[in-house]
TIBA-548432 format. One record per atom (N, C-alpha, C): residue in one letter; z, y, x; atom name. Coordinates in pm, 1 decimal. Example, Ala and Ser with C-alpha at 12.3 -4.5 7.8 and 13.67 -1.06 7.14 Angstrom:
> A, 780.0, -569.0, 1319.0, N
> A, 780.0, -450.0, 1230.0, CA
> A, 780.0, -330.0, 1320.0, C
> S, 708.0, -225.0, 1285.0, N
> S, 714.0, -106.0, 1367.0, CA
> S, 787.0, 3.0, 1290.0, C
END
This chain:
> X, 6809.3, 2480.2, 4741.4, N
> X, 6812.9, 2385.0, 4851.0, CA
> X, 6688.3, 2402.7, 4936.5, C
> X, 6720.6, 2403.6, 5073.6, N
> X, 6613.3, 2396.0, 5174.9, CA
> X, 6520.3, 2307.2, 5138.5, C
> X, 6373.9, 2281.7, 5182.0, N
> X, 6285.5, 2187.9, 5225.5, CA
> X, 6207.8, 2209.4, 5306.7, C
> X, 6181.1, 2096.9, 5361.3, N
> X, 6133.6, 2158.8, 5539.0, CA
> X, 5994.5, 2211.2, 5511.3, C
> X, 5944.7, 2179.2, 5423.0, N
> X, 5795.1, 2303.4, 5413.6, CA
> X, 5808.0, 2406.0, 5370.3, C
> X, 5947.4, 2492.0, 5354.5, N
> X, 5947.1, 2614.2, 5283.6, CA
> X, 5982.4, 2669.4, 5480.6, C
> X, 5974.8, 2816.9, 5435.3, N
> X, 5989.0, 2905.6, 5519.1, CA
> X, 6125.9, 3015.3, 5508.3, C
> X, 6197.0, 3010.8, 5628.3, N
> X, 6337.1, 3067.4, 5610.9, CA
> X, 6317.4, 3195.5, 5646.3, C
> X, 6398.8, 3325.3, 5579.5, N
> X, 6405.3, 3445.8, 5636.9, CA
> X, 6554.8, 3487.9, 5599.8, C
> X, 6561.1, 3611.5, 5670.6, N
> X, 6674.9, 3656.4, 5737.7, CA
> X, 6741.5, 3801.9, 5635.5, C
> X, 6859.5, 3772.3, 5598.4, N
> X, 6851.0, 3836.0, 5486.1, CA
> X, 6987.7, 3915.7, 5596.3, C
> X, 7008.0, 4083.4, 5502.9, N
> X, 7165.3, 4116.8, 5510.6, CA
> X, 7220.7, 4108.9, 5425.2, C
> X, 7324.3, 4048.6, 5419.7, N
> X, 7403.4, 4053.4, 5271.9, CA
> X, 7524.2, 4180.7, 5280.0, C
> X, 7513.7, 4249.4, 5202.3, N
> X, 7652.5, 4332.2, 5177.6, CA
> X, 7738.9, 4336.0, 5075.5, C
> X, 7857.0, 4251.8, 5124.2, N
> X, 7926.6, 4261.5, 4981.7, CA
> X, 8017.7, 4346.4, 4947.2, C
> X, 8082.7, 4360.7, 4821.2, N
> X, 8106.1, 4422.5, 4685.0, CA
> X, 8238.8, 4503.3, 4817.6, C
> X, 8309.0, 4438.8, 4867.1, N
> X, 8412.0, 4532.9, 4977.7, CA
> X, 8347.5, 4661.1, 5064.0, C
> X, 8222.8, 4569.7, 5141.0, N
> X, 8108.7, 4645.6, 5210.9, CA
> X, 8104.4, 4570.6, 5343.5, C
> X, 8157.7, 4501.9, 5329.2, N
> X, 8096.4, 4377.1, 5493.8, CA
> X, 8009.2, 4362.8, 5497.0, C
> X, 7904.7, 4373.3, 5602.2, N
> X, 7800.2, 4280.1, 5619.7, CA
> X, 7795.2, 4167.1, 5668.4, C
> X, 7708.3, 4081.6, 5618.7, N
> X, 7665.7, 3933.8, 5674.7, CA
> X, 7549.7, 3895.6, 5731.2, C
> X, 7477.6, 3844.0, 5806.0, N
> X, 7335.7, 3830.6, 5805.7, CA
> X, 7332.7, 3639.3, 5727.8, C
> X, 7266.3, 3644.8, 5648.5, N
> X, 7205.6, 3528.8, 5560.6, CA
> X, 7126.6, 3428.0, 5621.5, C
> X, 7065.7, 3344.9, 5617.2, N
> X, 6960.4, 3282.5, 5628.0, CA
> X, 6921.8, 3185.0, 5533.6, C
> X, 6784.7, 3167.4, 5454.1, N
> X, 6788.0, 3160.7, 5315.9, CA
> X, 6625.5, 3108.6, 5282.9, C
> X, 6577.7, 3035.3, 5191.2, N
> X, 6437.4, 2966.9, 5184.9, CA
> X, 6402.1, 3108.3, 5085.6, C
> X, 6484.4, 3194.1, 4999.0, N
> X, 6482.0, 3215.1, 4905.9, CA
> X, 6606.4, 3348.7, 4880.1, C
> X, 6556.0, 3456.7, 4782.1, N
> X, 6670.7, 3588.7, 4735.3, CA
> X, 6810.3, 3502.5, 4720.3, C
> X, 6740.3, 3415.7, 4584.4, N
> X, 6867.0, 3305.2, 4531.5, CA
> X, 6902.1, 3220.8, 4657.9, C
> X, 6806.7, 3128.6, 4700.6, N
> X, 6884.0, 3034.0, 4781.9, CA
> X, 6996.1, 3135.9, 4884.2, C
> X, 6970.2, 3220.0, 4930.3, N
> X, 7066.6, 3319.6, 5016.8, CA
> X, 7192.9, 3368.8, 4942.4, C
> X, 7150.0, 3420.5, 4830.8, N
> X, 7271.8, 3454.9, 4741.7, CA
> X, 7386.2, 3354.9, 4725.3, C
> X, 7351.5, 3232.5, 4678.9, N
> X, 7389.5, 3087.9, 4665.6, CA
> X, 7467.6, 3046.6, 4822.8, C
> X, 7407.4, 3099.8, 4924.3, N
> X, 7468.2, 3053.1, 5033.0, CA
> X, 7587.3, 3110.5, 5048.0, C
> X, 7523.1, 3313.5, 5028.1, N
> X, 7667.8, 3344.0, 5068.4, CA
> X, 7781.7, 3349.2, 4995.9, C
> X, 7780.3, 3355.2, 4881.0, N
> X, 7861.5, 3293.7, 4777.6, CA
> X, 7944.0, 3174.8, 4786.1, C
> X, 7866.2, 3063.2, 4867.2, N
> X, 7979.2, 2923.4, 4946.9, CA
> X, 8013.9, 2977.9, 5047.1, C
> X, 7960.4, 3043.0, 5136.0, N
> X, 8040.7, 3103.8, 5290.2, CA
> X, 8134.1, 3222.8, 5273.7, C
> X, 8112.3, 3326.4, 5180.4, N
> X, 8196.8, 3446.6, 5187.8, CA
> X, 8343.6, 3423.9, 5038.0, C
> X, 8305.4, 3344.3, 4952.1, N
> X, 8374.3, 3308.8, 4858.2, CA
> X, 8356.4, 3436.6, 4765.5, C
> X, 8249.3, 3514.8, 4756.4, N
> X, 8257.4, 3644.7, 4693.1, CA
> X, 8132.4, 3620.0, 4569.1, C
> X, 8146.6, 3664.1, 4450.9, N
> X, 8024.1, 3633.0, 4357.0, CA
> X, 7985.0, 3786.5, 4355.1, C
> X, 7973.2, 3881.8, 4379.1, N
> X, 7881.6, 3985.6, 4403.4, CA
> X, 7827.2, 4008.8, 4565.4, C
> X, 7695.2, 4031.2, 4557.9, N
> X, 7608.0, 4066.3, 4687.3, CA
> X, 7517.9, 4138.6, 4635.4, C
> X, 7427.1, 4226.5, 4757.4, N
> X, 7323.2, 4313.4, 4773.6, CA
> X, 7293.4, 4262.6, 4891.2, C
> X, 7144.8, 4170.3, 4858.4, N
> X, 7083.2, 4123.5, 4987.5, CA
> X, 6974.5, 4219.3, 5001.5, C
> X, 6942.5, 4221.6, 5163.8, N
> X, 6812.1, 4313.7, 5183.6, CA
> X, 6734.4, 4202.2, 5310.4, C
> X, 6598.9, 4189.8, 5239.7, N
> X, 6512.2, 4101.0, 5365.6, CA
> X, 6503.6, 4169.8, 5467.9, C
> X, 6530.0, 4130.2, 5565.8, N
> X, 6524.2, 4225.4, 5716.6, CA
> X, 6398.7, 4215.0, 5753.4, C
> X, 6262.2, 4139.3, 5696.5, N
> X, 6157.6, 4174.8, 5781.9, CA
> X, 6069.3, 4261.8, 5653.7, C
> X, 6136.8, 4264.3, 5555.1, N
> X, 6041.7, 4354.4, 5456.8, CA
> X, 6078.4, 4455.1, 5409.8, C
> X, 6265.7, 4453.0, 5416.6, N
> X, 6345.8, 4562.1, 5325.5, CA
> X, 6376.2, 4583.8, 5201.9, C
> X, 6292.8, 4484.2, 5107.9, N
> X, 6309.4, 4496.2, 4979.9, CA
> X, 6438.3, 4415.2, 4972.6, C
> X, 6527.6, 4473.5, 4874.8, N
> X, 6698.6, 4464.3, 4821.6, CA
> X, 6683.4, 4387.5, 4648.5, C
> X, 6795.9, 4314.2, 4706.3, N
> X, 6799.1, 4309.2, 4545.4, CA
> X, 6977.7, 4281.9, 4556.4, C
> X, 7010.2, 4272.3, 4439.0, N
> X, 7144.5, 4234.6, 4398.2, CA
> X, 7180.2, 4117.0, 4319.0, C
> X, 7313.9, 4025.4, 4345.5, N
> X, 7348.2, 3950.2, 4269.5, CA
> X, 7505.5, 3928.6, 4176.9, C
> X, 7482.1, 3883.9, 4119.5, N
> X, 7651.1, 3856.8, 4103.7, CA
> X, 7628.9, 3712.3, 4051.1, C
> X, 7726.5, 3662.5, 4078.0, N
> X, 7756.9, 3462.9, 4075.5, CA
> X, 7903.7, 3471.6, 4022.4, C
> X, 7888.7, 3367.4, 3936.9, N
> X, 8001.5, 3323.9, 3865.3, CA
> X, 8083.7, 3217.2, 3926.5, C
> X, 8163.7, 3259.2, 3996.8, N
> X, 8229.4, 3148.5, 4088.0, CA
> X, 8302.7, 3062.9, 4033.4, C
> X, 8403.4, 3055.8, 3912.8, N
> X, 8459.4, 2966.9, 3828.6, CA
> X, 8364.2, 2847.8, 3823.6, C
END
């Protein structure tokens, strides 16, 4: 969950098909977590767009 003293950045998400998304996120997780409610998909590969470092998730959507 957001809080207004955290700081948001801009993630790409690519999921498990190969769509991209652009994210916006306090957090790897908080982003993962987002796109997971917006894309309905429990695998992603987010990459921070102002640093580049990637990581991957998978979410248990059940």
């Amino acid at each position: 969950m957001f809080h207004a003293t955290e700081t948001l950045h801009r993630y790409e998400a690519r999921a498990a098909s190969g769509a991209t998304y652009e994210i916006v996120g306090a957090s790897f997780e908080d982003a993962a977590l987002e796109f997971a409610d917006l894309v309905h998909e429990g695998e992603v590969e987010l990459t921070d767009c102002e640093t580049g470092v990637r990581r991957s998730f998978k979410i248990d959507l059940d």
